[in-house]
VEXDREN-944121 format. One record per residue (C-alpha): residue number from 1; residue in one letter; chain; x, y, z. Coordinates in nm, 3 decimals. Example, Ala and Ser with C-alpha at 12.3 -4.5 7.8 and 13.67 -1.06 7.14 Angstrom:
R   nr  rest  kette       xx       yy       zz
R    1     a      A    1.230   -0.450    0.780
R    2     s      A    1.367   -0.106    0.714
This chain:
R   nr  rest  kette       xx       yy       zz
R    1     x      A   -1.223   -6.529   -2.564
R    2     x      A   -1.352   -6.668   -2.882
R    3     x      A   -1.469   -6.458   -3.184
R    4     x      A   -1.672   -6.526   -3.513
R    5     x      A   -1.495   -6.527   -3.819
R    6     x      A   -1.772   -6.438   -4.104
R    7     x      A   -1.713   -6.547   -4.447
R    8     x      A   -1.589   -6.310   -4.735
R    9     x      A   -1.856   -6.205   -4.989
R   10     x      A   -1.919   -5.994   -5.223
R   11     x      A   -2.151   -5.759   -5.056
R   12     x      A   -1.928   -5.677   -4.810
R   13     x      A   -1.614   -5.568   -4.682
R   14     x      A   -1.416   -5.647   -4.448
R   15     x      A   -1.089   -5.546   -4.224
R   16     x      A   -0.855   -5.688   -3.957
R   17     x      A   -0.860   -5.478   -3.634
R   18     x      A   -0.486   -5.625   -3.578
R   19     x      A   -0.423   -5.440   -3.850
R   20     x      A   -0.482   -5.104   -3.793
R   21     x      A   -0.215   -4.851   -3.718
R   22     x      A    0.002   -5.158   -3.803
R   23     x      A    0.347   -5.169   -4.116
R   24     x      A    0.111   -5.405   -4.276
R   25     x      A   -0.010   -5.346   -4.692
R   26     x      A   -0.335   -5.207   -4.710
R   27     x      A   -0.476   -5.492   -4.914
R   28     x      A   -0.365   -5.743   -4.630
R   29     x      A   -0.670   -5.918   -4.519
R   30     x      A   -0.600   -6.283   -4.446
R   31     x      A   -0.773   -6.419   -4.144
R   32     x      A   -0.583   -6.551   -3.836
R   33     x      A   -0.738   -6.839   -3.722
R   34     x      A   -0.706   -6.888   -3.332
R   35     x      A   -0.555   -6.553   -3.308
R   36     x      A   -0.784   -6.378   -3.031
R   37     x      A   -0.646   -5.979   -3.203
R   38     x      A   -0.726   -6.151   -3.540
R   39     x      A   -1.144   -6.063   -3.518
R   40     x      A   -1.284   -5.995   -3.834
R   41     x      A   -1.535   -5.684   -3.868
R   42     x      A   -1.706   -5.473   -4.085
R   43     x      A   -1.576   -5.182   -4.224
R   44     x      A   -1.855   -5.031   -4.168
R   45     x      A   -1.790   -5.099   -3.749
R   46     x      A   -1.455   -5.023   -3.818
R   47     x      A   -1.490   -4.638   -3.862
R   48     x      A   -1.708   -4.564   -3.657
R   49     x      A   -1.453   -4.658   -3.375
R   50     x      A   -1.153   -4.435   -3.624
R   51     x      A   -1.448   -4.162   -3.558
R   52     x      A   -1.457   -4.212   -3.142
R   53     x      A   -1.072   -4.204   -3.152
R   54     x      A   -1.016   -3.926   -3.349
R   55     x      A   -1.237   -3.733   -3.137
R   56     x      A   -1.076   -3.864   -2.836
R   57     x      A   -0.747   -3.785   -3.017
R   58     x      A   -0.863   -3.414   -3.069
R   59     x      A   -0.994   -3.404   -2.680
R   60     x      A   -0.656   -3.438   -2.522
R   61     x      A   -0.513   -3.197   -2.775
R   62     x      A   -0.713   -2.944   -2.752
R   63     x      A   -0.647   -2.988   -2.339
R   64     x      A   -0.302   -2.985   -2.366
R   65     x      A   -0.301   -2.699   -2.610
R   66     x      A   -0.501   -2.538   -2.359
R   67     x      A   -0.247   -2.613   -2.088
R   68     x      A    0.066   -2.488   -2.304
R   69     x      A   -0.143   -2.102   -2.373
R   70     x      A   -0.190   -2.081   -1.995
R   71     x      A    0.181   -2.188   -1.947
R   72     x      A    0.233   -1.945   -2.180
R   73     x      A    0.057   -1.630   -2.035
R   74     x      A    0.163   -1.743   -1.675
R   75     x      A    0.501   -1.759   -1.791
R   76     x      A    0.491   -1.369   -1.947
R   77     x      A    0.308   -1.230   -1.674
R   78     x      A    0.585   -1.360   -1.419
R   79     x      A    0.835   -1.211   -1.691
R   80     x      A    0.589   -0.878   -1.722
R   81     x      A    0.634   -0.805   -1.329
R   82     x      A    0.965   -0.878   -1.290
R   83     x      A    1.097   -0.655   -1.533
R   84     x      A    0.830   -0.412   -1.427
R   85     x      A    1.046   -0.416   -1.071
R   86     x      A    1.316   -0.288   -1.314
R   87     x      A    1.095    0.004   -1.436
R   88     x      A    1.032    0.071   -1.044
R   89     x      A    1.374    0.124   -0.971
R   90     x      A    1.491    0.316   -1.259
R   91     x      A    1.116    0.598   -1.179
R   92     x      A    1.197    0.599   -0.846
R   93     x      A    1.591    0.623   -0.811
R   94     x      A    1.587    1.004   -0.918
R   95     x      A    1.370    1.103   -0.566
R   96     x      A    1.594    1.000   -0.320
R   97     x      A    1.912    1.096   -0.526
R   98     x      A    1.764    1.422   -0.627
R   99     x      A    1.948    1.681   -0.383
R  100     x      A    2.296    1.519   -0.465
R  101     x      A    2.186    1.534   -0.846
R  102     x      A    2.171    1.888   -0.776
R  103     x      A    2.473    1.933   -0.622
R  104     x      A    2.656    1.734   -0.880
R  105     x      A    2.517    2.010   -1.172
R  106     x      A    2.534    2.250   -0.958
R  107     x      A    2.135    2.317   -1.021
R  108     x      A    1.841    2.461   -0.799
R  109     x      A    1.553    2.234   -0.748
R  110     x      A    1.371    2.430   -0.994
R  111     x      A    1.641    2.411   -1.234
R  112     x      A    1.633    2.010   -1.206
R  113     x      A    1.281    1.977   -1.233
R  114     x      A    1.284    2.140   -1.567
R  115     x      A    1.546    1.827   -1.676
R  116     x      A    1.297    1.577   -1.540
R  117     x      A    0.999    1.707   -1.727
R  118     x      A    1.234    1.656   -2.050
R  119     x      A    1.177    1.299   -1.931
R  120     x      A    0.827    1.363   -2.022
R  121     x      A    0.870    1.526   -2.399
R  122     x      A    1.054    1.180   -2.460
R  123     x      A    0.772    0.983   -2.248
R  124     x      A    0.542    1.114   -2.524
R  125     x      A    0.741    1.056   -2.807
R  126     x      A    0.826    0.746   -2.701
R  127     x      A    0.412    0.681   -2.688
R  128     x      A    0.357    0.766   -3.054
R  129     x      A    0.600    0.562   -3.174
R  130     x      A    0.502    0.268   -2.913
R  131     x      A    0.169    0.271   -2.967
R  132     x      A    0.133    0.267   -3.370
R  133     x      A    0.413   -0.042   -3.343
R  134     x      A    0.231   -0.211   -3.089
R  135     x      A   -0.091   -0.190   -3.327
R  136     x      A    0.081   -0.233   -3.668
R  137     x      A    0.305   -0.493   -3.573
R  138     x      A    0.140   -0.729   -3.342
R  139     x      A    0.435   -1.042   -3.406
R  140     x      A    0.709   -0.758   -3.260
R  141     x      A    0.560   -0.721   -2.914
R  142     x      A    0.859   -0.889   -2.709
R  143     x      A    1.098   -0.722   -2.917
R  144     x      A    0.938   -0.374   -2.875
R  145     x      A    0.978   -0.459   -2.478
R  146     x      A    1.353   -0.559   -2.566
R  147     x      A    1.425   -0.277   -2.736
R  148     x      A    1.281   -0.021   -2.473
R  149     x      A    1.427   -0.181   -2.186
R  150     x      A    1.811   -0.180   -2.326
R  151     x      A    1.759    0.218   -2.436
R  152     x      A    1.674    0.247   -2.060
R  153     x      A    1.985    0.059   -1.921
R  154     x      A    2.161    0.303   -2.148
R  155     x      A    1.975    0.611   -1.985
R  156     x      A    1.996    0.568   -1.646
R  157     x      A    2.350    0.421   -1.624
R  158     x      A    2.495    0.726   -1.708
R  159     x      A    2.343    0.995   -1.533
R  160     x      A    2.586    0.996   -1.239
R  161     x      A    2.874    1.142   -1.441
R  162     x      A    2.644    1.439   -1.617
R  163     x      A    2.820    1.783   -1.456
R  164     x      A    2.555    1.992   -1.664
R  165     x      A    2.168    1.999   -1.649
R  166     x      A    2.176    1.959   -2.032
R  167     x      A    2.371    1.628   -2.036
R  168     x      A    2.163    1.505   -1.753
R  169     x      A    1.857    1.649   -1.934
R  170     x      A    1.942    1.485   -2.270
R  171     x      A    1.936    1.101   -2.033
R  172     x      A    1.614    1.195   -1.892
R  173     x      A    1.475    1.221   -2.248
R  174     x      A    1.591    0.914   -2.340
R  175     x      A    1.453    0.771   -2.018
R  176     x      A    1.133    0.860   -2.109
R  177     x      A    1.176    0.742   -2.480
R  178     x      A    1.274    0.388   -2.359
R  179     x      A    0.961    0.368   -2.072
R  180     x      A    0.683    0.538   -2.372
R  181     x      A    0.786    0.209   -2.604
R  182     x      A    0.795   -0.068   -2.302
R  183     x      A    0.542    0.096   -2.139
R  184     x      A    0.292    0.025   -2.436
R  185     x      A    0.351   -0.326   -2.479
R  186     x      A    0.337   -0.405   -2.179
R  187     x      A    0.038   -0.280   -2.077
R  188     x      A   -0.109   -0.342   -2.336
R  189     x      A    0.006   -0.725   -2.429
R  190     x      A   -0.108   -0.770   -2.076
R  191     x      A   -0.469   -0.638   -2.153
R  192     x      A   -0.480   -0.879   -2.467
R  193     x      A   -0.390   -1.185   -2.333
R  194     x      A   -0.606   -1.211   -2.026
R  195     x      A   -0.923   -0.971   -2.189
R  196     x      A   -1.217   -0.995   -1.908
R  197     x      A   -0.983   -1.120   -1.641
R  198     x      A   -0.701   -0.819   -1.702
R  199     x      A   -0.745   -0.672   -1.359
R  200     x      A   -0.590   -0.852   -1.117
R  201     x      A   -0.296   -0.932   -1.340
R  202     x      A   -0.276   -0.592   -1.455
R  203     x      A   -0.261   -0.477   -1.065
R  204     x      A   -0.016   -0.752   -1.038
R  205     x      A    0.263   -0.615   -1.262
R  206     x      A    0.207   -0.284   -1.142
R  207     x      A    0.245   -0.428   -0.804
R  208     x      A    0.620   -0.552   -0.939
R  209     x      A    0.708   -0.184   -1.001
R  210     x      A    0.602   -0.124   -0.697
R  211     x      A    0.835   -0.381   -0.545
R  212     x      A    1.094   -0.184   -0.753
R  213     x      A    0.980    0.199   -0.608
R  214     x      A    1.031    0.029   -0.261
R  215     x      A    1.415   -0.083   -0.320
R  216     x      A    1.514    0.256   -0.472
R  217     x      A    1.528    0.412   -0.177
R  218     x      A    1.699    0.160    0.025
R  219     x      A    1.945    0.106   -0.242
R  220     x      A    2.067    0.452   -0.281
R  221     x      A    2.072    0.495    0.119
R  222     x      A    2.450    0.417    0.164
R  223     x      A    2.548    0.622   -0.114
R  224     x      A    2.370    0.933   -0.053
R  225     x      A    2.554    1.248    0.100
R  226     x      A    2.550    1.307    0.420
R  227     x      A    2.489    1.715    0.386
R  228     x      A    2.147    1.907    0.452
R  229     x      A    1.877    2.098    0.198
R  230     x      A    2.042    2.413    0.253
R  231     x      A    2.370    2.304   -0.014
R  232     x      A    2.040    2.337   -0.284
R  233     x      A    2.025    2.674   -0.201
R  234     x      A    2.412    2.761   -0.240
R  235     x      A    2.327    2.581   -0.593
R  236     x      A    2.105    2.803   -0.736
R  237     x      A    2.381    3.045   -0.789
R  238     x      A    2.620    2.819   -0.968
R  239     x      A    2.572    2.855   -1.333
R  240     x      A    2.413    2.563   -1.527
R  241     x      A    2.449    2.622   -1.868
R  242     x      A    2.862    2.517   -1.855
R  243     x      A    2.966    2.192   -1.750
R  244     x      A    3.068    2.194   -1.389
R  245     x      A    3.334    2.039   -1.219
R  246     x      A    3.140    2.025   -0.841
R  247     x      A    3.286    1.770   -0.578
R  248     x      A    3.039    1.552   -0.393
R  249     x      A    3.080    1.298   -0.100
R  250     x      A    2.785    1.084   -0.261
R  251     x      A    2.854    0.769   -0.435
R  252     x      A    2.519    0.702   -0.650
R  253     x      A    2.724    0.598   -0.929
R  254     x      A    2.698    0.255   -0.763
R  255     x      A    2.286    0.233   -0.751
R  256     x      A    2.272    0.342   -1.104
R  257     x      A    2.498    0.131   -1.261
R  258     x      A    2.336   -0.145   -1.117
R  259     x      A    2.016   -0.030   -1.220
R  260     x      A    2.143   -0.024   -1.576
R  261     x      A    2.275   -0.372   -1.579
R  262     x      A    1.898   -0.503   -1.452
R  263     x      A    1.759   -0.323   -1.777
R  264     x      A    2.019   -0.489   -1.995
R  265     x      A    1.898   -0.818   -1.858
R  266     x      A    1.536   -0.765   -1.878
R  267     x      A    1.601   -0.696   -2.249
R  268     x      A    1.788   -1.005   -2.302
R  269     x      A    1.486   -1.188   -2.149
R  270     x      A    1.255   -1.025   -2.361
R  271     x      A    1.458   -1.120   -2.659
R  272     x      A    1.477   -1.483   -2.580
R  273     x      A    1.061   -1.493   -2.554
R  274     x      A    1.088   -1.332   -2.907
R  275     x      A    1.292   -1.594   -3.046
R  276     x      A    1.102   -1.895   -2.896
R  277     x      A    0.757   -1.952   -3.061
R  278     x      A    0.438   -1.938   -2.921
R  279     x      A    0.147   -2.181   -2.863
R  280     x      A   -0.044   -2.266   -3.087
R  281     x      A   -0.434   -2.167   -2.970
R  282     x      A   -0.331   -1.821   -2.813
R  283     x      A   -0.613   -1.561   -2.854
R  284     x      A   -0.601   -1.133   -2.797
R  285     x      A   -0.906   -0.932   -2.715
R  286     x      A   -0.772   -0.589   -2.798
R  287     x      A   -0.786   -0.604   -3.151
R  288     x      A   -0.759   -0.233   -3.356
R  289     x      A   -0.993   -0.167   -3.634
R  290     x      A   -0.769   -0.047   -3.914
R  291     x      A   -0.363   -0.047   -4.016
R  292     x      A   -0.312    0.293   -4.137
R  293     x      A   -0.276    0.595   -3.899
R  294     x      A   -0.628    0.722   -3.963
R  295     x      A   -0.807    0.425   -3.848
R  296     x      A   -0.619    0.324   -3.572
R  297     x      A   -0.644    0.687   -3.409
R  298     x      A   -1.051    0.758   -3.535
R  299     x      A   -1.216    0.759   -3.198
R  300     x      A   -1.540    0.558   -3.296
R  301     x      A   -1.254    0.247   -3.336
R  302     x      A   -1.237    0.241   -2.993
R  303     x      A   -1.622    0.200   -2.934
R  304     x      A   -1.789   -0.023   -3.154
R  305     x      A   -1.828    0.273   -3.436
R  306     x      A   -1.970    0.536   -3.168
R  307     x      A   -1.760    0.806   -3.265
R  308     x      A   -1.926    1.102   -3.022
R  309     x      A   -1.901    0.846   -2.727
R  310     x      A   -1.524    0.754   -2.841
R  311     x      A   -1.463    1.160   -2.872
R  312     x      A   -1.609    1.236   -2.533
R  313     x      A   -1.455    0.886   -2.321
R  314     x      A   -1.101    0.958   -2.447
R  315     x      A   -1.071    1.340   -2.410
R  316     x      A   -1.210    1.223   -2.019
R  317     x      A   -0.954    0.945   -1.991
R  318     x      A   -0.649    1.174   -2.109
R  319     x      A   -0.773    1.430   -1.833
R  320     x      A   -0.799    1.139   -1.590
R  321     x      A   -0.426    1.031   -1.655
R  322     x      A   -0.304    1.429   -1.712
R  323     x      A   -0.430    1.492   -1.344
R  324     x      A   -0.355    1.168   -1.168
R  325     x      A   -0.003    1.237   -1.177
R  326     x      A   -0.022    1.590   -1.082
R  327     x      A   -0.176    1.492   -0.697
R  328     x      A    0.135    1.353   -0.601
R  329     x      A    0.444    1.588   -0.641
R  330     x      A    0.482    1.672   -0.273
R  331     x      A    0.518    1.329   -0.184
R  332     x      A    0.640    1.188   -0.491
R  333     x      A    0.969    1.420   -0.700
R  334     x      A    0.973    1.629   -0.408
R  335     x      A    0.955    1.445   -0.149
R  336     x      A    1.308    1.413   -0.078
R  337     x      A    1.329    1.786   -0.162
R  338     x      A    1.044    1.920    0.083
R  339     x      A    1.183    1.694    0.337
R  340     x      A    1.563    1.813    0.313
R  341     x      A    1.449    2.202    0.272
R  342     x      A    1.167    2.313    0.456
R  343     x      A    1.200    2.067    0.757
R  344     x      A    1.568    2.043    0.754
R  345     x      A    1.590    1.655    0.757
R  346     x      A    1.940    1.484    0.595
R  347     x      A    1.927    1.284    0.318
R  348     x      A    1.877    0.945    0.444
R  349     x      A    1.646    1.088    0.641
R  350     x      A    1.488    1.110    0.340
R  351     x      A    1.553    0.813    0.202
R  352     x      A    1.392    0.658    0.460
R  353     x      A    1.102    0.840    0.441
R  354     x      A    1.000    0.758    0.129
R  355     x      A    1.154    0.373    0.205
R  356     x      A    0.800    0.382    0.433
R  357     x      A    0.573    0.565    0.199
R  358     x      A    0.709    0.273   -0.097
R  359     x      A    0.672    0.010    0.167
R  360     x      A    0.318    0.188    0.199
R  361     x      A    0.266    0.157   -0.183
R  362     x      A    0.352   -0.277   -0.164
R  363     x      A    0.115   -0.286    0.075
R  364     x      A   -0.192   -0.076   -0.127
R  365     x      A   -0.073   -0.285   -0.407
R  366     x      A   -0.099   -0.589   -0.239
R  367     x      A   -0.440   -0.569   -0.089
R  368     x      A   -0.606   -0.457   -0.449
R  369     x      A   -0.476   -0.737   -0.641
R  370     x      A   -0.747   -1.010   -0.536
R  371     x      A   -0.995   -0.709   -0.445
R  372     x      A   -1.004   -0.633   -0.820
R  373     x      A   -1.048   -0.967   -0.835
R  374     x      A   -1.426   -0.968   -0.707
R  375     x      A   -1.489   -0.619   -0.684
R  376     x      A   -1.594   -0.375   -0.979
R  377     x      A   -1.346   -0.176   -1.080
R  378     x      A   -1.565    0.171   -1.079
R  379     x      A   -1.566    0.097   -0.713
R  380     x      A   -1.231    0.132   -0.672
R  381     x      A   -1.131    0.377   -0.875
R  382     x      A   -1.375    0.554   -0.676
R  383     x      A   -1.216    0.505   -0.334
R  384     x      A   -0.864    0.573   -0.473
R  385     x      A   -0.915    0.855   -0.592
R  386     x      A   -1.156    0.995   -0.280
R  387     x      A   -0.874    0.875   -0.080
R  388     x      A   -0.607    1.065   -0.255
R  389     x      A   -0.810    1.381   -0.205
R  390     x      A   -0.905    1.374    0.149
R  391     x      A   -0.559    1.255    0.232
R  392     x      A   -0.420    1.589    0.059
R  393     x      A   -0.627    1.787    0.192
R  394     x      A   -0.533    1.634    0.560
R  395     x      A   -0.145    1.740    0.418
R  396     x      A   -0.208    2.078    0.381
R  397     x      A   -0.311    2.159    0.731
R  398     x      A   -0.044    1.907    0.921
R  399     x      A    0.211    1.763    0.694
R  400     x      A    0.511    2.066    0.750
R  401     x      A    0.448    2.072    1.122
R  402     x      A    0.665    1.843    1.170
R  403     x      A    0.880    1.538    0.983
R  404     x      A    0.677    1.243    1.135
R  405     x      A    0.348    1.395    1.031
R  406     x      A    0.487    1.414    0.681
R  407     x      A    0.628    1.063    0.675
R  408     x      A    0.331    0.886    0.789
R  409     x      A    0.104    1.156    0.531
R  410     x      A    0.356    1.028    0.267
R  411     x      A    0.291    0.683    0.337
R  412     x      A   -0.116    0.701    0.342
R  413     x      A   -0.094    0.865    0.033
R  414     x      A    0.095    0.590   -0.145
R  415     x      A   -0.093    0.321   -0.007
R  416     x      A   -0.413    0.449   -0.200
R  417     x      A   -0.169    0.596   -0.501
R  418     x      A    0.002    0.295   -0.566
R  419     x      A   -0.334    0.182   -0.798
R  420     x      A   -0.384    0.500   -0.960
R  421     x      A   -0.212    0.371   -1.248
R  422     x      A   -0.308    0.034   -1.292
R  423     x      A   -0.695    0.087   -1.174
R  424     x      A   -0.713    0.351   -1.441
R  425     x      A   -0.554    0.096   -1.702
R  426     x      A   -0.830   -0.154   -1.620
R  427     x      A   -1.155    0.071   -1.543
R  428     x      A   -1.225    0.155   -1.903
R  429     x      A   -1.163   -0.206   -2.025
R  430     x      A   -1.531   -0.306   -1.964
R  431     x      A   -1.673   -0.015   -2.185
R  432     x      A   -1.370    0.000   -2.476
R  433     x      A   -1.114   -0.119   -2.688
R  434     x      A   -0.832   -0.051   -2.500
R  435     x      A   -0.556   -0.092   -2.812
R  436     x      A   -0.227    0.020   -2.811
R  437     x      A   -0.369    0.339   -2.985
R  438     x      A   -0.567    0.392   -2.683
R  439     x      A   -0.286    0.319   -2.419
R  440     x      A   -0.094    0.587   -2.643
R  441     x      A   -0.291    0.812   -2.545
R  442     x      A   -0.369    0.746   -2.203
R  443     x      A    0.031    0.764   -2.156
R  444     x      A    0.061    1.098   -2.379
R  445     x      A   -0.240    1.236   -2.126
R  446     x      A    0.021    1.167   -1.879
R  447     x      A    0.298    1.262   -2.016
R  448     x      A    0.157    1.611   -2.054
R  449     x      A    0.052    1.625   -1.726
R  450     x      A    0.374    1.529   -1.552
R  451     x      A    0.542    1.762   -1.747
R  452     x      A    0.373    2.066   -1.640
R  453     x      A    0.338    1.942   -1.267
R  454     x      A    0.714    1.863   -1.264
R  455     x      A    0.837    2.166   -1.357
R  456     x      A    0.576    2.394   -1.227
R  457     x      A    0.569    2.241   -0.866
R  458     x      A    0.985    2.256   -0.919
R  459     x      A    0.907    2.655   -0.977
R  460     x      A    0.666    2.677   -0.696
R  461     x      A    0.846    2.503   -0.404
R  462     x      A    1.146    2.711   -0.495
R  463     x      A    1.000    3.022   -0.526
R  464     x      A    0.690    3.013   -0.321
R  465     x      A    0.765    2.783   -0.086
R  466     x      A    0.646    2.390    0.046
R  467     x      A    0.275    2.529    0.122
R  468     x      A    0.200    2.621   -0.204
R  469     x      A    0.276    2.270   -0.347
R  470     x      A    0.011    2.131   -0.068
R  471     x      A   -0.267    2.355   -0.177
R  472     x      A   -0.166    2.288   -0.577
R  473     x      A   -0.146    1.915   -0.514
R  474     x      A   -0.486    1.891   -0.330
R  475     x      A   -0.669    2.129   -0.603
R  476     x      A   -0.562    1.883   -0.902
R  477     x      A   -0.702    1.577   -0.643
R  478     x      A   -1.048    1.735   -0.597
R  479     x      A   -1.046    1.786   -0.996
R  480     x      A   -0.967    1.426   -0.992
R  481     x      A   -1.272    1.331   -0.844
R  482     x      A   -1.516    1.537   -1.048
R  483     x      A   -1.384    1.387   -1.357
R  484     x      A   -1.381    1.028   -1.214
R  485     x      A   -1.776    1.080   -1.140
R  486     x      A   -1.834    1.218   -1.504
R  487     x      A   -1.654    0.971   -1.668
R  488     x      A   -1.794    0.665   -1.504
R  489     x      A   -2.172    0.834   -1.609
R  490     x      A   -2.078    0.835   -1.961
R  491     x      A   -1.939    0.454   -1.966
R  492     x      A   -2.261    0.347   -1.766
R  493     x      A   -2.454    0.496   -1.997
R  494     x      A   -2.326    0.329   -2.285
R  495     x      A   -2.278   -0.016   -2.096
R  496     x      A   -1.987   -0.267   -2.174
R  497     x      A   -1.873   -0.376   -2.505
R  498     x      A   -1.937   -0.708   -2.660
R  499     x      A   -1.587   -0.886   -2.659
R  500     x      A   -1.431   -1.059   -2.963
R  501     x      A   -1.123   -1.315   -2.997
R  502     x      A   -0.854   -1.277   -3.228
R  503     x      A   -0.581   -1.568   -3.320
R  504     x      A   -0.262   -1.416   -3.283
R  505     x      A   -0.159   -1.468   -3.653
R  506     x      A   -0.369   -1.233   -3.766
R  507     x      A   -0.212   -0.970   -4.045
């Protein structure tokens, strides 16, 4: 190769490509003769290729920047549903354990189910305080997660050694305390990193708890009582305002301690993603329109400045998650109850029962994950909650004839319930803002509802008898449907929101 060496003037300038990038002085220009890296340029040349390799430069690091978010949000959604088979668990120990709970207090089942809607007073509280964090302090997600996981290995580690419904009833509140704070951020967090594409990964981490509702059951199986529903009865007379001092041949203790030692590490995980920084390029989509309490709660913040729309959407999406949870006591709480009682099966009879329905639930679960994927999400919501109705409605004519028809009732029930939750997350994300304000509420809506069901159905079954929670279940699932329709004719008429991208730093 031979190259041109052009003589130094005064009109021009000129630099040694050798040079470049090289320990050399600036003002180093002498000419290597013979030396094929020693071609002399213009300057002029000379930056113009700086230019192409600073844009090259930026190329691959915008990629790999690129590469290290996706890392990033692969890596917490992986984290998001494995803890979230840790919330699974600790919602769905209290079914199969709930006769021996009983007999441990020396409670009725109505008696109980007023301690498990305490759950829900702390659910709500725990909401409030969740979702103005979430919003206010957007750097604090992973420790908000920490935090609410270790209160819940706290909670449920415990509850095997309460002798009184108020101990126990007191745990249950701070249950509900813990899941109201993780339950926000992780929901939500979820919803702001992935924006258009939340829900299939929403489904997924919902599908995790799901996971977590199917081991309950066959974790507590060996250490369940072997005695039948009618020791509830004998319980109703024992007094349960004193501490009680009842023997039991159950060994839950084991089932919930471990339980407690999976929420201590699923806050230590959390922590360590707190500590360790983030990429640099990572974007939300749920941004809220204010800091103080005022604007983060005004419903036209939720809808591009449409306050009657925001006003009438919310009040339908509280109802939707107030209800949702009310279609499913027979074969949810009280499954283990109805099954024990009214057909006389034994506990891990029980257990096993609702082992299926859970197995049921995966499966549901399973199958929506890439349908939400491809299909819209009014669709489903749509079937789901149809589903749920005529499925009830089937329940109230066969499921007490006999113990297989309500096992295999149970499990078609959970295989459409097992979205409920995580369909109604992602159905209004097309037409709102869904902020942690707005999860807030959502979970408040169900909070309230719970509550009531809880310890009304509790009331009923005791009092009135298996049949009655049938017909009470199936009314709130044809309610369920009406205000599915009405709601999705409100957001259609509105249409979808324009999205917008926030940096993460953001004050």
């Amino acid at each position: 190769m031979s190259c041109e060496i052009k003589p130094k003037t005064f009109d021009a300038k000129y630099i040694n490509i050798a040079d470049v990038d090289s320990p050399k002085e600036d003002d180093d220009r002498d000419i290597h003769d013979g030396d094929i890296n020693g071609c002399v340029t213009p300057l002029t040349d000379h930056a113009s290729q700086i230019d192409e390799i600073k844009g090259e430069d930026d190329q691959v690091s915008k990629a790999s920047s690129e590469k290290k978010v996706f890392r990033y949000k692969l890596m917490k959604t992986i984290l998001l549903i494995v803890t979230y088979i840790v919330n699974g668990l600790v919602l769905t120990i209290k079914y199969p354990t709930f006769p021996d709970l009983c007999e441990r207090t020396g409670s009725s089942v109505e008696e109980l189910t007023r301690a498990t809607a305490v759950r829900n007073i702390g659910y709500i509280i725990g909401c409030l305080v969740g979702g103005i964090l979430f919003d206010r302090f957007r750097k604090f997600w992973d420790l908000q997660l920490s935090s609410g996981f270790l209160l819940l290995a706290v909670s449920v580690a415990f509850k095997p050694w309460c002798r009184g419904i108020v101990s126990l009833a007191f745990l249950y509140w701070l249950e509900g305390l813990s899941h109201g704070l993780f339950a926000i951020a992780g929901n939500g967090m979820m919803i702001a990193i992935w924006g258009g594409n939340t829900p299939a990964p929403l489904q997924a981490m919902h599908f995790g708890c799901r996971i977590g509702s199917l081991l309950a059951p066959a974790l507590a199986y060996p250490f369940l009582s072997a005695t039948r529903g009618e020791a509830l009865y004998a319980n109703a007379t024992v007094p349960n305002n004193i501490e009680t001092e009842l023997t039991s041949t159950s060994n839950i203790e084991v089932p919930y301690v471990i339980m407690g030692g999976l929420g201590a590490l699923a806050s230590f995980g959390y922590l360590v993603v707190y500590l360790a920084p983030r990429p640099r390029g990572l974007v939300f989509t749920n941004v809220p329109k204010g800091r103080n309490l005022k604007e983060l709660l005004h419903p036209g913040s939720f809808t591009n400045g449409n306050t009657r729309y925001g006003v009438i959407l919310m009040t339908c999406m509280f109802l939707y998650f107030s209800i949702n949870g009310a279609c499913g006591s027979h074969f949810l709480l009280l499954q283990a109850s109805i099954a024990t009682e009214t057909l006389n099966a034994t506990k891990q009879e029980a257990s096993l029962m609702q082992f299926a329905a859970r197995g049921s639930a995966i499966l549901g679960n399973f199958i929506v994950i890439p349908v939400s994927k491809f299909v819209p999400m009014p669709f489903i919501v749509f079937v789901i909650c149809h589903a749920i109705a005529i499925v009830n409605f089937i329940a109230v004519a066969l499921a007490l004839k006999s113990r297989m028809n309500f096992a295999i009732l149970g499990g078609v029930f959970d295989f459409f319930f097992a979205s409920i939750w995580a369909s109604g997350m992602g159905w209004p994300e097309r037409y709102m803002e869904v902020t942690g304000s707005v999860i807030m509420i959502f979970n408040i809506g169900s909070g309230v509802g719970c509550s009531i069901m809880e310890w009304g159905s509790g009331y009923i079954l005791q009092y009135h008898g298996a049949q009655s929670v049938m017909w009470l279940c199936s009314a709130f699932a044809t309610a369920l449907c009406l205000l599915t329709n009405v709601t999705q004719c409100v957001m259609s008429y509105h249409g979808p929101k324009k999205r917008q991208l926030v940096p993460i730093d953001i004050d």
